[in-house]
N, C-alpha and C positions, 0 to 999 in steps of 0.2 A: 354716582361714586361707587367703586368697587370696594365693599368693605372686606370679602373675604381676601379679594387679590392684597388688601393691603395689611389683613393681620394675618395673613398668610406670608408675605417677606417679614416680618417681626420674630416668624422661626427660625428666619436664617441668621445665624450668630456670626458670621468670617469679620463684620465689624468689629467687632468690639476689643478690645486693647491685649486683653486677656486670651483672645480665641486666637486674633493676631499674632501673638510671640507662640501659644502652642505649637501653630501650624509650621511659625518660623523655625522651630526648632524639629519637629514633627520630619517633616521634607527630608534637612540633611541624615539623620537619623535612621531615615527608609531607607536612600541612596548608599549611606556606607554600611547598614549592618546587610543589604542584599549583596552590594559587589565580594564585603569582604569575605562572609560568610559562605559565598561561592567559589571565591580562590579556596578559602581551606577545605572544602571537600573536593575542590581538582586538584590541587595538591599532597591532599592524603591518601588519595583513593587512585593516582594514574603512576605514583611512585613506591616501585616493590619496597625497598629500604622501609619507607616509612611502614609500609605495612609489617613489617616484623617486630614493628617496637608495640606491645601488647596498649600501651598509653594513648600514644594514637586512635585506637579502637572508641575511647571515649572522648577525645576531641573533635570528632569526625560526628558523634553521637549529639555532643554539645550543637557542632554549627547545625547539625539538620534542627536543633528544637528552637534555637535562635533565628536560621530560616522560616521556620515554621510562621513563629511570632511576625515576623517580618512581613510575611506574604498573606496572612490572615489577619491576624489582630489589630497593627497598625493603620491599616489602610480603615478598617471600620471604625476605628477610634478618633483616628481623624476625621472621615468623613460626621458622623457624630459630632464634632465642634464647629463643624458648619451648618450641620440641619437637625435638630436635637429630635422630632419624632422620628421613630423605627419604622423606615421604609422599604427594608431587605427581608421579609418575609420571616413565618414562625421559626421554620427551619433555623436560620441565622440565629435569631432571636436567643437559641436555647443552645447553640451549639460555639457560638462566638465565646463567651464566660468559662463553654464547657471545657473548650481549644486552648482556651490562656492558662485556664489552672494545670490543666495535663502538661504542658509543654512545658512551666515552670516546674512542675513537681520532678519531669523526665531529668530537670536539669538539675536538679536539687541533687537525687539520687544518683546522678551521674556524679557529682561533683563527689558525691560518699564514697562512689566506687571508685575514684580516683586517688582518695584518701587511702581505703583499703590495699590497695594496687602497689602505692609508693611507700606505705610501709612496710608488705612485706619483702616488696623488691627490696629494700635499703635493712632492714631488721632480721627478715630472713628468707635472704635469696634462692639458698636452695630448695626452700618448700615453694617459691613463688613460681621455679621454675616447672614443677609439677601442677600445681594449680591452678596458674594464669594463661592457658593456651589457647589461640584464638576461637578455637569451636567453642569451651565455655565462658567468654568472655563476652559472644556473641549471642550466649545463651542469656549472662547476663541481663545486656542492653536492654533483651527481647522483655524479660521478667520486667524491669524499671518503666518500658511503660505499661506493660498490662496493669503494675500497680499503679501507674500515673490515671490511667482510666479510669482503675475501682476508683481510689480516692474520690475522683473530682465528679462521680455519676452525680451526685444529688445538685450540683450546680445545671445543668440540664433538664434535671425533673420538675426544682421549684421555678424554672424559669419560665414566662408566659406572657403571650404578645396581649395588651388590654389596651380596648379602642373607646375613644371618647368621642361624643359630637360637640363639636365646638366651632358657635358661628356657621354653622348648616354645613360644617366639613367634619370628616371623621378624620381623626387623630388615632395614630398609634404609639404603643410607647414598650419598651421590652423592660418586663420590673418582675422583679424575683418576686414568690409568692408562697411563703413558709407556711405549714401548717399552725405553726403559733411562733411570737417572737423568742422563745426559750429555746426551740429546735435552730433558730439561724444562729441563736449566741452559741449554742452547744456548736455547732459546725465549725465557726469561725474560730472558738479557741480550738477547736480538733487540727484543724488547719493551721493555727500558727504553728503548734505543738511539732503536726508530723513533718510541717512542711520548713520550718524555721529553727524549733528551740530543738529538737531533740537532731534533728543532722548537724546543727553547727556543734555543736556537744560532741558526738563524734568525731568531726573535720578538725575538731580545736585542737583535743584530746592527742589524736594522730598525730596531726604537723605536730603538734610539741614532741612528743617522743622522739618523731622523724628529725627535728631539730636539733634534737640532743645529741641524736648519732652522729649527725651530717658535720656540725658545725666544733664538737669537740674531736669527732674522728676515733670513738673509743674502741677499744681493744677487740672486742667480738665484732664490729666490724673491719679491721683491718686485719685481724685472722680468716675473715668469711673471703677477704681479696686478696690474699697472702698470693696465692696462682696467676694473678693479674700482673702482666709486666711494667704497667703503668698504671699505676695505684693511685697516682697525681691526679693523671688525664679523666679516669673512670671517676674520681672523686668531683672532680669539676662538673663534668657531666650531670652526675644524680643531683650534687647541689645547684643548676640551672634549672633541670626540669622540676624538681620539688620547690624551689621557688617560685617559678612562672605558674603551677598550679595555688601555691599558697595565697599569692598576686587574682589569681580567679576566685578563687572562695572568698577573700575578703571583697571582691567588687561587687559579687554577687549580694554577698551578706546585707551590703553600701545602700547597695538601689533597690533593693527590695524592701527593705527594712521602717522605709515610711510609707509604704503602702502599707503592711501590715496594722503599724503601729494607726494609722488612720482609721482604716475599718475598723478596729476594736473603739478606738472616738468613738464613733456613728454610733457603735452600738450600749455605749456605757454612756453616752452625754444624754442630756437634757436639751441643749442647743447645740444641734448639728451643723449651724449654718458656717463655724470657722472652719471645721473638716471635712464639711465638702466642699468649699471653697476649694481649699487644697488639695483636698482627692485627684481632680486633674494632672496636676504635677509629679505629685506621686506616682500614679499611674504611669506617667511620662517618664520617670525615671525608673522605672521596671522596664519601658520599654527598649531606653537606652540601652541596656545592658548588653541587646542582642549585638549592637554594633561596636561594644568594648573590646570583647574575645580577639575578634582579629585584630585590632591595633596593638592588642597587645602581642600577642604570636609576633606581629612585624619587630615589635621592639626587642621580644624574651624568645624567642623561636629564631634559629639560624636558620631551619631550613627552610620556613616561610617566608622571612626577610628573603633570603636568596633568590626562591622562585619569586615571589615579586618584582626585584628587581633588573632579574633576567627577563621577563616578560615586558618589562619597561623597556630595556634596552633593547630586544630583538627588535619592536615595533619602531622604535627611533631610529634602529638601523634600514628599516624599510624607506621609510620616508626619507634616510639622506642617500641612500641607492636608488629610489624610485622603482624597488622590487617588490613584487608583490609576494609577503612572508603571511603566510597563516599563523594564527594561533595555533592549531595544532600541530606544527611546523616547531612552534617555539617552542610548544613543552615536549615535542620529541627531543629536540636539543639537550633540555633542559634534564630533561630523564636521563637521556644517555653519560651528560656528563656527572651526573649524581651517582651513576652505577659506575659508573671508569673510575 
């Protein structure tokens, strides 16, 4: 009898009811935050129009950190609920944790600078026009993640691949490794803090103000558009786009919000066994996040919706011609008629 061959399948978890529905959800999750998230950077990035809207600059920033997650963290996370020891080497080990934190923090801080963006667009335009120009906007980005990296260095540092013999096989496993438990409590609330409580505080703070102007229409702004011929139209306008972004921050806020609230469990309980139960999930639904952005753009975004379903129709028109039309065939179309 093979005893290793057989508690060596006991590793592998894709059984179990729970790993089951992960994965079940896991899969569609990959498939729509990669396609979608891929339209909205051919979209933003092959259309001049869009690029002179300064806004765009950090939607475009979103999808690549939402990509990011997509094509690195997902696929290890899942793989992970099918084979629980760390078989992907130290490298990974220390740099997978280090990937998630950076990429949500880029997102976090984007999400502020989007807040900053639309209010002073809507509050005070004329200075926005001075200050928001794509060179330092791009300057911005640039800064959002250098600080998404300082932040998350220590996730990296304490991380370390530790091997066990178990049944005459070596086992590895990737487990963070804190100089003492008071250093990873100290991290963890530093991290809700910079990475949770003190931007939503911001972002609240903002939209409300932005609110106020948008939805009562007060005087200092319809003096700031008095020169606008259509004072209606440009109003509709900024009240879409500050919406569709408010719609972001709060989803954001949604699915992040129990992952945090978990890891602080872990680390203030005495019996961790309910919240790491759940930890998976949570995790799970941080991860959704990446493939929210574009669903929503299709529904709050015209000019997403549009190219989506220009790209739908070209290829249907292919197939009832029997011609052969390129995608990049489509989006020349596509461009052309968005500039005409």
């Amino acid at each position: 009898m093979d005893l290793n061959g057989e508690f060596e399948d006991t590793l592998f978890e894709y059984h179990k009811p729970e790993k089951i529905a992960l994965l079940c959800i896991y899969i569609p999750v990959f498939f729509l935050a990669l396609i979608g998230n891929t339209f909205v950077l051919v979209m933003l990035c092959i259309n001049k129009r869009f690029r002179r809207n300064i806004a765009n600059f950090f939607l475009v920033n979103l999808a690549i950190a939402d990509l990011l997650v997509t094509l690195f963290c997902i696929p290890l996370t899942t793989a992970q609920h099918v084979y629980s020891p760390w078989i992907y080497g130290e490298f990974l080990c220390k740099a997978i944790g280090f990937m998630q934190g950076m990429y949500v923090e880029a997102s976090v801080l984007t999400i502020v600078c989007m807040s900053v963006e639309r209010y002073l667009a809507i509050r005070h335009p004329m200075r926005m026009r001075t200050l928001c120009d794509p060179r330092r906007v791009k300057q911005v980005i640039i800064i959002t993640w250098v600080v998404a990296i300082i932040t998350m260095c220590p996730l990296a540092m304490y991380k370390k691949l530790e091997k066990y013999n178990v049944m005459f096989m070596e086992l590895s496993y990737c487990i963070e490794n804190w100089p003492s438990p008071r250093a990873k409590l100290c991290y963890e609330l530093f991290l809700m803090f910079i990475v949770y409580i003190m931007p939503g505080f911001v972002v609240v703070g903002l939209y409300t103000v932005i609110g106020c102007s948008l939805w009562t229409q007060d005087h200092t702004l319809q003096r700031a558009n008095s020169m606008v011929n259509n004072e209606a139209r440009v109003m509709g306008g900024r009240r879409k786009l500050a919406r569709m972004m408010i719609v972001i921050s709060i989803l954001f806020a949604v699915c992040w919000l129990p992952y945090f609230i978990i890891n602080l469990c872990i680390l203030f309980s005495r019996d961790t066994s309910i919240p790491m139960s759940l930890y998976p999930y949570a995790l799970l639904l941080g991860h959704a996040h990446s493939a929210q952005n574009p669903i929503l753009y299709f529904f709050m975004h015209r000019g997403f919706h549009d190219f989506v379903w220009r790209l739908i129709r070209c290829q249907c028109q292919q197939l009832r011609n029997n011609r052969q039309v390129s995608y990049r065939e489509c989006l020349k179309l596509w461009n052309s008629r968005q500039l005409s």
